[in-house]
C-alpha positions in Angstrom: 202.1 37.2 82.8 205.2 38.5 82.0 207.2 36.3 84.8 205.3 33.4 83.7 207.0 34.0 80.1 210.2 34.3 81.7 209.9 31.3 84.2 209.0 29.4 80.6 212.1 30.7 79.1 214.4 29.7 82.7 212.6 26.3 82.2 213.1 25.5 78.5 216.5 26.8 78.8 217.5 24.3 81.5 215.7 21.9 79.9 217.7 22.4 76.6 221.3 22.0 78.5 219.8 19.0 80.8 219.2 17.0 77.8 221.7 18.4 74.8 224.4 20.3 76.3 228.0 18.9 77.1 230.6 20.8 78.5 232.9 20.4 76.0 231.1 21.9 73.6 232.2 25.2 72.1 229.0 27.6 73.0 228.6 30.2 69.6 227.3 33.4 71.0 226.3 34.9 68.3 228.1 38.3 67.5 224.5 40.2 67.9 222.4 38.9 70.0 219.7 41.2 69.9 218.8 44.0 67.1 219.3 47.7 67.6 215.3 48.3 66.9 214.5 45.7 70.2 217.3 47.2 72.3 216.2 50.6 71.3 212.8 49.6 72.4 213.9 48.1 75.7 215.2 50.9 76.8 213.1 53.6 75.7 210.1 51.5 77.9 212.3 51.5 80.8 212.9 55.2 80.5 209.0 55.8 79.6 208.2 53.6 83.0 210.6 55.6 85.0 209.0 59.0 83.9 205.9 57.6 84.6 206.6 56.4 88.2 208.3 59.6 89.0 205.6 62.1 87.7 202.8 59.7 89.1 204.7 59.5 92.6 204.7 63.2 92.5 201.7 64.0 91.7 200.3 61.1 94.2 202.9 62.5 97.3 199.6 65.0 98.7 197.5 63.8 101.5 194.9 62.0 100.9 195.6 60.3 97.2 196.2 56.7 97.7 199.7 55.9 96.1 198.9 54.1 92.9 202.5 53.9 91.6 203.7 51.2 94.3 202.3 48.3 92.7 203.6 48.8 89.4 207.1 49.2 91.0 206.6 46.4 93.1 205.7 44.1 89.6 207.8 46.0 87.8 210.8 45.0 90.3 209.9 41.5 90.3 209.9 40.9 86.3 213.1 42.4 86.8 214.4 40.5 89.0 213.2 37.1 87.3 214.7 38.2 84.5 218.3 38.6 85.7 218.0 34.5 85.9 216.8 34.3 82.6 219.5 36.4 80.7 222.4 34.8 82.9 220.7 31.3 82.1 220.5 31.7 78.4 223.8 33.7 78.3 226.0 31.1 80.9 224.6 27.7 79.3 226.5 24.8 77.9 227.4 24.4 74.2 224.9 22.1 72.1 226.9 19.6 69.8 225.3 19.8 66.5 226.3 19.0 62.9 224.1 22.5 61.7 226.5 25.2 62.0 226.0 27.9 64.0 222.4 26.3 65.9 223.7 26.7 69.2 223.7 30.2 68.8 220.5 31.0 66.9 219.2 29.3 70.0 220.6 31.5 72.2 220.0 34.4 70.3 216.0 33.5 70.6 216.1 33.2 73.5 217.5 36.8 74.2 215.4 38.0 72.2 212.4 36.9 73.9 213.5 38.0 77.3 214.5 41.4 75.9 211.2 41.5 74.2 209.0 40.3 77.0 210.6 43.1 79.3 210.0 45.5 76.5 206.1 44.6 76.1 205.8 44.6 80.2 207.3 47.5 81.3 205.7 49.3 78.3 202.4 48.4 79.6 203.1 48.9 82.7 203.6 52.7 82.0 200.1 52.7 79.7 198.3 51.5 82.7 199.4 53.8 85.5 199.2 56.3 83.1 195.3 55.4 82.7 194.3 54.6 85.8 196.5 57.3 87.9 196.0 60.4 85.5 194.5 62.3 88.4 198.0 62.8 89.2 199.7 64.5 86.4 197.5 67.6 86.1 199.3 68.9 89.9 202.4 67.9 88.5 202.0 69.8 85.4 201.0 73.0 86.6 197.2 72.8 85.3 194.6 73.2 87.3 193.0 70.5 88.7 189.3 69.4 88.1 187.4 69.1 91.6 185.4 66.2 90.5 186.3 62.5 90.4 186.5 62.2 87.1 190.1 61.0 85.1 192.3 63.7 82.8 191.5 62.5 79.9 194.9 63.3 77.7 196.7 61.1 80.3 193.7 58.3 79.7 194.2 58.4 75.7 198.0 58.6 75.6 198.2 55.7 78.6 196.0 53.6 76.1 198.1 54.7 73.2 201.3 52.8 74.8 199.6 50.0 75.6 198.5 49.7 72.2 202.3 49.6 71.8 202.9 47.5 74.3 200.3 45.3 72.8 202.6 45.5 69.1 205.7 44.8 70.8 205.0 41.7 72.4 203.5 40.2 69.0 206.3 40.9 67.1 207.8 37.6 66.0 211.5 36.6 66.0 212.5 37.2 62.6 211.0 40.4 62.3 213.8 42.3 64.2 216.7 40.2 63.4 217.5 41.5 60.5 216.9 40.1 57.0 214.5 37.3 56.7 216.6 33.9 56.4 217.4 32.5 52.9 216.4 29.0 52.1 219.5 26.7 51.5 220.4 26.6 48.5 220.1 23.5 46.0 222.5 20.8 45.2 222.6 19.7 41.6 221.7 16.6 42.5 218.6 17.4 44.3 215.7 17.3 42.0 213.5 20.3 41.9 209.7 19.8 43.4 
């Protein structure tokens, strides 16, 4: 899902300088693209999906277990690497001639902000879900001792579901929630009549 959202983004992006860019246009990357709350989150799910791969691979390295932790790298590398077109995209694009001021780079900033928070959301749940379904493997890891039956450890289940919960939160998070203060209407000529 999530490189579908980013192929959507590479797509409208292109679209956007195919039919309104121009070269000579001056492109206004705005001076903060993204806010310190999505950043922050960004990174803390990449760190929480790195923890989670390492302790999982651990725990999984015994004979016998089957290695649940390579397909979430394996998607996890791919949204990655789909995103790197998206950011340099957005980021790299031609200038938009408008008469509004500054449009060109609320556009971009958007647009970064949807690829930041689209990687956010994914990698987030992509922690909550091997954290679910490979919970067998953090009891070895933690030093407790293991249950001989087939059955999950459950404070792995609950907290995996917890952060996709989050996971779930982040990605419905509209645009203007993180950017900041909520925009202003313009404000009224004289001459415009009040409705």
């Amino acid at each position: 899902m999530a490189t579908a959202i980013l192929l959507a983004i590479i797509g409208g992006e292109l679209l956007l300088q195919r039919n309104y860019g121009t070269v000579d246009a001056h492109s206004d990357w705005p001076r903060q693209a993204l806010s310190p709350a999505l950043l922050t989150a960004a990174i803390m799910a990449i760190l929480l999906l790195a923890v989670v791969l390492i302790v999982t691979a651990v725990g999984e390295s015994g004979p016998g277990q089957e290695p649940g932790w390579i397909p979430t790298t394996v998607a996890s590398a791919v949204v990655g690497l789909v995103s790197v077109p998206a950011l340099l995209i957005a980021r790299l694009r031609s200038g938009i001639e408008s008469t509004i001021s500054g449009l060109d780079g609320a556009l971009q900033a958007i647009t970064m902000y949807r690829i930041v928070r689209t990687l956010a959301a994914f990698f987030t749940a992509q922690a909550g879900v091997l954290l679910s379904t490979a919970s067998r493997a953090w009891p070895p890891v933690l030093g407790i001792p293991e249950n001989p039956g087939p059955q999950s450890w459950q404070p792995a289940v609950t907290a995996g579901t917890l952060i996709i919960a989050v996971a779930v939160v982040i990605a419905g998070i509209p645009v203007r929630n993180l950017t900041g203060k909520p925009a202003r209407p313009a404000a009224r000529s004289e001459a415009e009549p009040a409705r």
